[in-house]
Biopython code that builds the backbone (N, CA, C, O; Angstrom):
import numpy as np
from Bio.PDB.StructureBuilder import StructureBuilder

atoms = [
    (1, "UNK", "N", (37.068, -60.090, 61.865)),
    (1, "UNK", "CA", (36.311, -59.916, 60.650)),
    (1, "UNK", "C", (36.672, -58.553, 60.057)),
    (1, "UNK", "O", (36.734, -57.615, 60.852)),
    (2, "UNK", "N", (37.032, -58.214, 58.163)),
    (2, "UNK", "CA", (37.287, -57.178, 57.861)),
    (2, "UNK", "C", (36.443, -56.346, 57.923)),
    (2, "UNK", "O", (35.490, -56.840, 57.321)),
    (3, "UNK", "N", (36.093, -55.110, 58.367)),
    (3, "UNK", "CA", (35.427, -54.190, 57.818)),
    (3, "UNK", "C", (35.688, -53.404, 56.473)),
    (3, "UNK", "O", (36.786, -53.117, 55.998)),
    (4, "UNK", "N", (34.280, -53.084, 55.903)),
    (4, "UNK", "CA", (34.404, -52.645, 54.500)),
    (4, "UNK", "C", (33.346, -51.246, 54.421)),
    (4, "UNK", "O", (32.548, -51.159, 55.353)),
    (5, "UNK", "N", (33.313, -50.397, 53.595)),
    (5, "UNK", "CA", (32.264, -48.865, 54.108)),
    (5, "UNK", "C", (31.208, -49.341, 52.617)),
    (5, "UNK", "O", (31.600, -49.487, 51.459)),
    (6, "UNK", "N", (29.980, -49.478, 53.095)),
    (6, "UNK", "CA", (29.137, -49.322, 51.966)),
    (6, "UNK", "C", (28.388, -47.695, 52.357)),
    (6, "UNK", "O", (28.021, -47.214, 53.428)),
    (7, "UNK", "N", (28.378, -47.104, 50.781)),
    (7, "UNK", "CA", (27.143, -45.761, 50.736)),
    (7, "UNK", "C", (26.519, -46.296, 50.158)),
    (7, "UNK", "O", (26.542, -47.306, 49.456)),
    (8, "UNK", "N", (25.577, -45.234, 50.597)),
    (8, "UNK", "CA", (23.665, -45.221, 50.241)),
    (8, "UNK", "C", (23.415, -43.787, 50.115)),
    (8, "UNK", "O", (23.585, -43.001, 51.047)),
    (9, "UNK", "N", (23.009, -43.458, 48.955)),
    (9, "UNK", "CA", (21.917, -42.665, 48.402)),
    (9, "UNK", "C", (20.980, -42.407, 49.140)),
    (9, "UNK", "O", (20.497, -43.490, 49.470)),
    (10, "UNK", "N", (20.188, -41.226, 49.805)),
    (10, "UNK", "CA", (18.802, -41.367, 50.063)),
    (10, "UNK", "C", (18.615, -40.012, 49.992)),
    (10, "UNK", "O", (19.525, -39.201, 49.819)),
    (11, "UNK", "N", (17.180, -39.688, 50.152)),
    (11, "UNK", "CA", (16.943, -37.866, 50.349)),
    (11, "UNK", "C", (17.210, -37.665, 51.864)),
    (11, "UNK", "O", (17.026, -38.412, 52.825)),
    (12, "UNK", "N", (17.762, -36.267, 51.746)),
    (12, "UNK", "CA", (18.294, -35.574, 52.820)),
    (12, "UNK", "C", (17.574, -35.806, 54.098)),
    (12, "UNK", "O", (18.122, -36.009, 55.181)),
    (13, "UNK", "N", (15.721, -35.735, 53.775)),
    (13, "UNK", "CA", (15.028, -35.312, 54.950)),
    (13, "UNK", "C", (15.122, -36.993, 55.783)),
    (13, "UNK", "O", (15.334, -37.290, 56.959)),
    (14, "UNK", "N", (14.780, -38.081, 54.201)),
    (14, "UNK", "CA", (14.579, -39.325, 54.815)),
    (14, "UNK", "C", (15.706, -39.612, 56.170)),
    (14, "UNK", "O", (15.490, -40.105, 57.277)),
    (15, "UNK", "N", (17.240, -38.963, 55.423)),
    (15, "UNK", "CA", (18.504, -39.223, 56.442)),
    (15, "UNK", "C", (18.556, -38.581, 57.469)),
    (15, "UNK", "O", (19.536, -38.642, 58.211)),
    (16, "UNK", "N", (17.662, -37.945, 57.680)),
    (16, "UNK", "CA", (17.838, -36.862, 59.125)),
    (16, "UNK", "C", (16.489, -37.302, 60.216)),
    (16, "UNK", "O", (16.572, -36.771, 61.324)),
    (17, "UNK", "N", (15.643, -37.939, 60.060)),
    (17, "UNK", "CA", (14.785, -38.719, 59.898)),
    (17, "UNK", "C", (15.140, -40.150, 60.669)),
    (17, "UNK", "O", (14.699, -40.476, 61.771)),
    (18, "UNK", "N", (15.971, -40.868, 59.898)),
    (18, "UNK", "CA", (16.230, -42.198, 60.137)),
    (18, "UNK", "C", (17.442, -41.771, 61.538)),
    (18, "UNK", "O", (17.238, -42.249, 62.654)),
    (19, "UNK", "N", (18.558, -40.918, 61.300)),
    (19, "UNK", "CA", (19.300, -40.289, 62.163)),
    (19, "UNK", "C", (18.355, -40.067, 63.585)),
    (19, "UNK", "O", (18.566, -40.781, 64.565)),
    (20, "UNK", "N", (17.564, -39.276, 63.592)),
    (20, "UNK", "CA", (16.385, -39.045, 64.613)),
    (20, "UNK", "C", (16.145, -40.153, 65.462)),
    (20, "UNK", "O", (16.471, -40.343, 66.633)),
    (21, "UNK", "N", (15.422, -40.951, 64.536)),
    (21, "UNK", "CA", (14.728, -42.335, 64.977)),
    (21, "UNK", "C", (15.943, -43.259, 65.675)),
    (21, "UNK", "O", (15.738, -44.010, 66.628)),
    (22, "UNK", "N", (16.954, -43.109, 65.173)),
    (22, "UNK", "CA", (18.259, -43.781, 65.610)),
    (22, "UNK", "C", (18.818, -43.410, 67.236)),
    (22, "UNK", "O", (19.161, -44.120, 68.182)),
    (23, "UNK", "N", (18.755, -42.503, 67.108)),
    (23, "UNK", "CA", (19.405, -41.646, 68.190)),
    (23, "UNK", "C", (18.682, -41.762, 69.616)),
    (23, "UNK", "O", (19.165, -41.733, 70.749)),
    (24, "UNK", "N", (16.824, -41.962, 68.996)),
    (24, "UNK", "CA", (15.925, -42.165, 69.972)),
    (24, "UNK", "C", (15.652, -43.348, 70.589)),
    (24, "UNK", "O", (14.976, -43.542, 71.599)),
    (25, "UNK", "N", (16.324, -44.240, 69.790)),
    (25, "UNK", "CA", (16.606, -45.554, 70.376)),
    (25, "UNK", "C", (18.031, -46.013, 70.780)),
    (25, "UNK", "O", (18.031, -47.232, 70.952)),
    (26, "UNK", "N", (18.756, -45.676, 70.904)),
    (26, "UNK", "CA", (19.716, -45.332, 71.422)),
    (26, "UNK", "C", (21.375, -45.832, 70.371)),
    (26, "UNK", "O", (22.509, -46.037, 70.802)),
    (27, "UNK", "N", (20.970, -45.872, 69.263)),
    (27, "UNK", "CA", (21.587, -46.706, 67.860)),
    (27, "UNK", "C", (22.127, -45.194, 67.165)),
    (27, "UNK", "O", (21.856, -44.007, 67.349)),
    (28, "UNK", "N", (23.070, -45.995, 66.240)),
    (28, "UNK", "CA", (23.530, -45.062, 65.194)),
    (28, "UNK", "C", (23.088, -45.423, 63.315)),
    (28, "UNK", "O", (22.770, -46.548, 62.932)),
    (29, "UNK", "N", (23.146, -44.606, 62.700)),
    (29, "UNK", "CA", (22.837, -45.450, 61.405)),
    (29, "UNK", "C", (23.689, -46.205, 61.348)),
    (29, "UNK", "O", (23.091, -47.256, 61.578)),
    (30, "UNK", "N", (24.897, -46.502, 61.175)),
    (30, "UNK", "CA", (25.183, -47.757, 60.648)),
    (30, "UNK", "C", (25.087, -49.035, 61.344)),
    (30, "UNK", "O", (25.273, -50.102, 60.758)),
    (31, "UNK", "N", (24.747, -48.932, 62.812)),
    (31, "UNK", "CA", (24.007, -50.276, 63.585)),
    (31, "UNK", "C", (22.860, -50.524, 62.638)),
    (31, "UNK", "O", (22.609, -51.513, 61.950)),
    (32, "UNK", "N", (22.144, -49.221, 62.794)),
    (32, "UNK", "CA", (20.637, -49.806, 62.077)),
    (32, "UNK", "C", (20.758, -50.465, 60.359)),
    (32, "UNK", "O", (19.803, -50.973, 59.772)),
    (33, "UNK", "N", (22.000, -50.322, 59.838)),
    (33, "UNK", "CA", (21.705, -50.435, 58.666)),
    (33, "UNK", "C", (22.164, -51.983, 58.907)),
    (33, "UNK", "O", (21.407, -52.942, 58.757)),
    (34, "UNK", "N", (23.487, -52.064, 59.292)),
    (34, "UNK", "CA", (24.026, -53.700, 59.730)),
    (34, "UNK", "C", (22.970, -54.568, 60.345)),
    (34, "UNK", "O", (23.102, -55.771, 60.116)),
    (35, "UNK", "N", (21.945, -54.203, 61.081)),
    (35, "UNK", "CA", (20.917, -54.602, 61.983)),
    (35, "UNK", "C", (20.090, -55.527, 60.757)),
    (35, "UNK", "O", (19.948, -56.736, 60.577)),
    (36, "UNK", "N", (19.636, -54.312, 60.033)),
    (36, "UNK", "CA", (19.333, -54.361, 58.230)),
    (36, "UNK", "C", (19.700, -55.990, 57.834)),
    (36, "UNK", "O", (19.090, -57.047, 57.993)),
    (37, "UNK", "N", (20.847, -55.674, 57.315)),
    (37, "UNK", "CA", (21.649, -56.004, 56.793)),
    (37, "UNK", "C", (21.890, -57.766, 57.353)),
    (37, "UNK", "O", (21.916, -58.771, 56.642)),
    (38, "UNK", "N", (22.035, -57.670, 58.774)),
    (38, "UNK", "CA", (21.791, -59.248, 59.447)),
    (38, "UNK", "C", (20.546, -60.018, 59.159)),
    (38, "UNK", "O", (20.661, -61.235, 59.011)),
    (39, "UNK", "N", (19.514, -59.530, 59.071)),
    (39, "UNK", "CA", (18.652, -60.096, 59.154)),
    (39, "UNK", "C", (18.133, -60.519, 57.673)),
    (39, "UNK", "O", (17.655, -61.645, 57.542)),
    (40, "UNK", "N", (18.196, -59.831, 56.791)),
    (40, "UNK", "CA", (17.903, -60.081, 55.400)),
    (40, "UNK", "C", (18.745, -61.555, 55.744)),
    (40, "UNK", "O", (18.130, -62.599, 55.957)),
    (41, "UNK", "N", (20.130, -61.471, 55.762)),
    (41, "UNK", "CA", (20.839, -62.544, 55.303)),
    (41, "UNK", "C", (20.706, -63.725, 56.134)),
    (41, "UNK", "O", (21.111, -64.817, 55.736)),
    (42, "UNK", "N", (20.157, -63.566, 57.278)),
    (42, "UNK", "CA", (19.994, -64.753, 57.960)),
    (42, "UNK", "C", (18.418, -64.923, 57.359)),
    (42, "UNK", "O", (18.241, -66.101, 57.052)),
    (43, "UNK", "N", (17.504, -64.284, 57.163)),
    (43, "UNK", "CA", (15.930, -64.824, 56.504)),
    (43, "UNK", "C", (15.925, -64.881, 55.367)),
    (43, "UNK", "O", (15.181, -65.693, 54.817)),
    (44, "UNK", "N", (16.601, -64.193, 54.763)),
    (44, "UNK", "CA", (16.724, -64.485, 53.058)),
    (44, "UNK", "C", (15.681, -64.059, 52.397)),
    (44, "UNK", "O", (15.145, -64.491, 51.377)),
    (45, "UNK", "N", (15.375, -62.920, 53.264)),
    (45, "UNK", "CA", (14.098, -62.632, 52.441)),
    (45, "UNK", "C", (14.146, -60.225, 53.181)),
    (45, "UNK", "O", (14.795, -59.730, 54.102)),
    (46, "UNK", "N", (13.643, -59.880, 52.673)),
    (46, "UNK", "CA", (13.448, -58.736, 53.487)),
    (46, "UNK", "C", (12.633, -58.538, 54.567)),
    (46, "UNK", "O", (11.894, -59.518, 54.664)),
    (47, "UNK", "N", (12.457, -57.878, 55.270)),
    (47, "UNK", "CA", (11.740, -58.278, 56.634)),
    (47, "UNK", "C", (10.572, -57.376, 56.405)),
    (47, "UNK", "O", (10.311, -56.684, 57.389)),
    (48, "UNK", "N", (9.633, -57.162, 55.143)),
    (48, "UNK", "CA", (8.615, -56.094, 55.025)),
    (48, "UNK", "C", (8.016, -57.060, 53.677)),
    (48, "UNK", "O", (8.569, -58.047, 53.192)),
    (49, "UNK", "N", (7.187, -56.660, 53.413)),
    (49, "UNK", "CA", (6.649, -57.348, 52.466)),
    (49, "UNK", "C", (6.880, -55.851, 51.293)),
    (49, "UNK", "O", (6.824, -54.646, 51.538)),
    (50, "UNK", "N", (7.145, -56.593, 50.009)),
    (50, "UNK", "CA", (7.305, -55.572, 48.886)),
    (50, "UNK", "C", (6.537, -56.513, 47.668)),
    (50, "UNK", "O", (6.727, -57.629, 47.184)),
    (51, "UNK", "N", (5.394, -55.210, 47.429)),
    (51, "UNK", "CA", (4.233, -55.424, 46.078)),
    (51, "UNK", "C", (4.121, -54.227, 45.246)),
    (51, "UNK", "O", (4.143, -53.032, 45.540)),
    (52, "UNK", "N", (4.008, -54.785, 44.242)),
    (52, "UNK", "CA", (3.800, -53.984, 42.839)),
    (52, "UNK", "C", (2.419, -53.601, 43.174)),
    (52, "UNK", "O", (2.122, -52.416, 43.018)),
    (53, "UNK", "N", (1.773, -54.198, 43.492)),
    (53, "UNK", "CA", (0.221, -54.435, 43.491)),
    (53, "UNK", "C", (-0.668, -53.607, 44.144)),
    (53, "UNK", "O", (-0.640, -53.809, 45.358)),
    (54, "UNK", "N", (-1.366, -52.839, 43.838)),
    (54, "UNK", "CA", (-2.172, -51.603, 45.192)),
    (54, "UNK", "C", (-2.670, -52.536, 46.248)),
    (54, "UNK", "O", (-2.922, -53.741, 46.233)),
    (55, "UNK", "N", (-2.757, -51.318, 47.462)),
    (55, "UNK", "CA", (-3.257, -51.832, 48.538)),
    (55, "UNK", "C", (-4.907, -52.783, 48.402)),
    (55, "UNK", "O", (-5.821, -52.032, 48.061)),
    (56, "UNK", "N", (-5.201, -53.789, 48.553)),
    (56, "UNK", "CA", (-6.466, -53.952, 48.731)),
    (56, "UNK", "C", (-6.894, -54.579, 49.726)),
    (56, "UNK", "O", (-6.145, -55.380, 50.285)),
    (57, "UNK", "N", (-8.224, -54.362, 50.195)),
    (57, "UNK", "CA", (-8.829, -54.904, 51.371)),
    (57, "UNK", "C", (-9.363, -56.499, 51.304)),
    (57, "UNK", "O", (-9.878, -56.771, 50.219)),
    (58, "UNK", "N", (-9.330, -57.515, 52.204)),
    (58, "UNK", "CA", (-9.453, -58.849, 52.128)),
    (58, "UNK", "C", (-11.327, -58.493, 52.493)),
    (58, "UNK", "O", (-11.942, -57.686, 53.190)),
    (59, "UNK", "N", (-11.631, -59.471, 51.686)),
    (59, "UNK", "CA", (-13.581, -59.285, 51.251)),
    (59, "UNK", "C", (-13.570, -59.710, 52.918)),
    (59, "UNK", "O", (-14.286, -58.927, 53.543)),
    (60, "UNK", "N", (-13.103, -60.481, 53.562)),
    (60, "UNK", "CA", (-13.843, -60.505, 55.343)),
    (60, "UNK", "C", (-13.251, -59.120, 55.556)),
    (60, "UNK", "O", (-14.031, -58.830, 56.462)),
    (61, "UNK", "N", (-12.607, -58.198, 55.460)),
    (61, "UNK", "CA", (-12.357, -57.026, 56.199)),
    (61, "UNK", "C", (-12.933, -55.847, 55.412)),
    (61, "UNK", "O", (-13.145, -54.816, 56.051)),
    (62, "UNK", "N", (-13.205, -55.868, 54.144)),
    (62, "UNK", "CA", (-14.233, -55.031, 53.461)),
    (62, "UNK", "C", (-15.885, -55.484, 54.035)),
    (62, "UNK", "O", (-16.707, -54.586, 53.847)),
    (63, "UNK", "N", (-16.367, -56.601, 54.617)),
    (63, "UNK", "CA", (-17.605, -56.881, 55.348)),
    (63, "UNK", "C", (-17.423, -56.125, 56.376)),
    (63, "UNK", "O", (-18.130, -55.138, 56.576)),
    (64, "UNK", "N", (-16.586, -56.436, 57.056)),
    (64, "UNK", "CA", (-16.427, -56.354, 58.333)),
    (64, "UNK", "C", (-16.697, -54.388, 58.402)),
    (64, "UNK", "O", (-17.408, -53.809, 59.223)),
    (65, "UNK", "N", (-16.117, -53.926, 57.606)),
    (65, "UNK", "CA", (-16.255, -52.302, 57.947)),
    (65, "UNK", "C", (-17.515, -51.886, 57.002)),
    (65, "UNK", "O", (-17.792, -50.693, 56.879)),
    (66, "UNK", "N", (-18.484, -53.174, 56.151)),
    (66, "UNK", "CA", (-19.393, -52.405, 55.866)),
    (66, "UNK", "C", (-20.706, -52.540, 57.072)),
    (66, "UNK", "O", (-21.616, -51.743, 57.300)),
    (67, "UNK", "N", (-20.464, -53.581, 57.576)),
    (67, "UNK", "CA", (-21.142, -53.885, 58.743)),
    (67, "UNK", "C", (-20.739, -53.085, 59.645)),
    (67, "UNK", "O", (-21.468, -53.297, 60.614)),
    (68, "UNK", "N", (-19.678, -51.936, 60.005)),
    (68, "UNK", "CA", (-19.628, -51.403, 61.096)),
    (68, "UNK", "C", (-20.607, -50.226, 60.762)),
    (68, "UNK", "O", (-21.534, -49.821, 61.463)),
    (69, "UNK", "N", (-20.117, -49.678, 59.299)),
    (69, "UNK", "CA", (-21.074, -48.535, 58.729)),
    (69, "UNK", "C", (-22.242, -48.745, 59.357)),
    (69, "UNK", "O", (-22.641, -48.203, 60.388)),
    (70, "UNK", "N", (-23.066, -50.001, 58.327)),
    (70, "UNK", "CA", (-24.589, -49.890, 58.588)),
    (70, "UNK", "C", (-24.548, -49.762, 60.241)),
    (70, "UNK", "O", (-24.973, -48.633, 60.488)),
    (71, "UNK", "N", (-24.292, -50.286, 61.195)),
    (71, "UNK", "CA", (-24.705, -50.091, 62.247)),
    (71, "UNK", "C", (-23.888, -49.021, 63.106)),
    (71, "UNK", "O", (-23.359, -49.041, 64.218)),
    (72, "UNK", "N", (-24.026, -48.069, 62.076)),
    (72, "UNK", "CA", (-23.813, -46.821, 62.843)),
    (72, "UNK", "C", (-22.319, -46.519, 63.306)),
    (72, "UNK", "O", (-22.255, -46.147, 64.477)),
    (73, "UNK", "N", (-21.553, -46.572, 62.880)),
    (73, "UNK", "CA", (-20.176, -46.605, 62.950)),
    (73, "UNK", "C", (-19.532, -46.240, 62.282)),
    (73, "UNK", "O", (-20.068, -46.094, 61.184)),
    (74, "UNK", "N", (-17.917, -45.793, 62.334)),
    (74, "UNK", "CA", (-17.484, -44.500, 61.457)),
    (74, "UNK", "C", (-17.243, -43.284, 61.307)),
    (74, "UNK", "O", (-16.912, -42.818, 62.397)),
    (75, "UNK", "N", (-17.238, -42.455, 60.435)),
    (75, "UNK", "CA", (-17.431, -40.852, 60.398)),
    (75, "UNK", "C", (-18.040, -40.740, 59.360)),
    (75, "UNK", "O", (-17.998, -41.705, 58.596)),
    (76, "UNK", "N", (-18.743, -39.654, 58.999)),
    (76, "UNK", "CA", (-19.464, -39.111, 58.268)),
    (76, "UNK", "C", (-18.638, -38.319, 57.874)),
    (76, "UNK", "O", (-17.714, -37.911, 58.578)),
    (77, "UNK", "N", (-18.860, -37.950, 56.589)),
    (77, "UNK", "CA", (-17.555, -37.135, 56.075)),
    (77, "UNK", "C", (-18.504, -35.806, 55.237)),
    (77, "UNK", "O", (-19.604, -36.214, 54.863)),
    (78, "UNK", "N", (-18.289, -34.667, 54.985)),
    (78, "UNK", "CA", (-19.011, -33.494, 54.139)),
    (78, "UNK", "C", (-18.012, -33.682, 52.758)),
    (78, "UNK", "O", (-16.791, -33.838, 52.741)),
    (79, "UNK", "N", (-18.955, -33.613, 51.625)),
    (79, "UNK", "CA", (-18.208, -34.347, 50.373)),
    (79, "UNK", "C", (-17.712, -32.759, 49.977)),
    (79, "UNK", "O", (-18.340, -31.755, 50.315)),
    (80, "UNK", "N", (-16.563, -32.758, 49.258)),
    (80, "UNK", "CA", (-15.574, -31.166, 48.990)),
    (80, "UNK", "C", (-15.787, -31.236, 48.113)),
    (80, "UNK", "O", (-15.675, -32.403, 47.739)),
    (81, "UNK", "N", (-16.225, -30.309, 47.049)),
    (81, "UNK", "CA", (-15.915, -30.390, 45.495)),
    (81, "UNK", "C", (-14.846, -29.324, 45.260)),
    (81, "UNK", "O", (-14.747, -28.161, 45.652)),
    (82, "UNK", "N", (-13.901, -30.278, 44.314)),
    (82, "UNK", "CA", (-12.690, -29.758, 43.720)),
    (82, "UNK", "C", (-12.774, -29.247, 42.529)),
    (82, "UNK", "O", (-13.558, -29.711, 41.700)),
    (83, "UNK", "N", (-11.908, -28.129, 42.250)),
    (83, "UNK", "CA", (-12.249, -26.911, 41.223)),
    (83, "UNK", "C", (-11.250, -27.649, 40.182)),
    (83, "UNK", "O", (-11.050, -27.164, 39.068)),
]
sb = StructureBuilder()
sb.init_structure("model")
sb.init_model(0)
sb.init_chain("A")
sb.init_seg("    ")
for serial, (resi, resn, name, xyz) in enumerate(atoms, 1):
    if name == "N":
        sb.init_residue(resn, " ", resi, " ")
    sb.init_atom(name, np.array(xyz, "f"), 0.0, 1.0, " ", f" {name:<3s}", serial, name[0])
structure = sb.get_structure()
């Protein structure tokens, strides 16, 4: 099979970072990116979910943590006022 070199753009810290994480698993970036790269194309899809949309909580898991509140659960927080 030919090999071919794709670049990527990213910020410095993200690449030193991903380098890190690489190294600690015992990989190099371009395994991890091919790794990437296999799996999109065999699922056809990305392997993370990507939304425009803000985070929101599902109404059973917004119950669920107001019910932990009332019964005493949580942190209490001291409210900051900003200047």
């Amino acid at each position: 099979m030919a090999q071919t070199t794709l670049n990527v753009r990213m910020d410095a810290d993200l690449k030193k970072s991903l380098e890190k994480f690489c190294a600690d698993v015992g990989i190099n970036t371009s395994v991890a990116v091919n790794m990437f790269a296999r799996i999109v194309v065999r699922d056809q899809r990305l392997p993370f979910e990507v939304s425009a949309k803000p985070y929101s909580l599902t109404e059973v898991e917004l119950l669920r943590r107001i019910n932990n509140l009332e019964s005493g659960g949580g942190t209490e927080h001291e409210i900051i006022e900003a200047d």
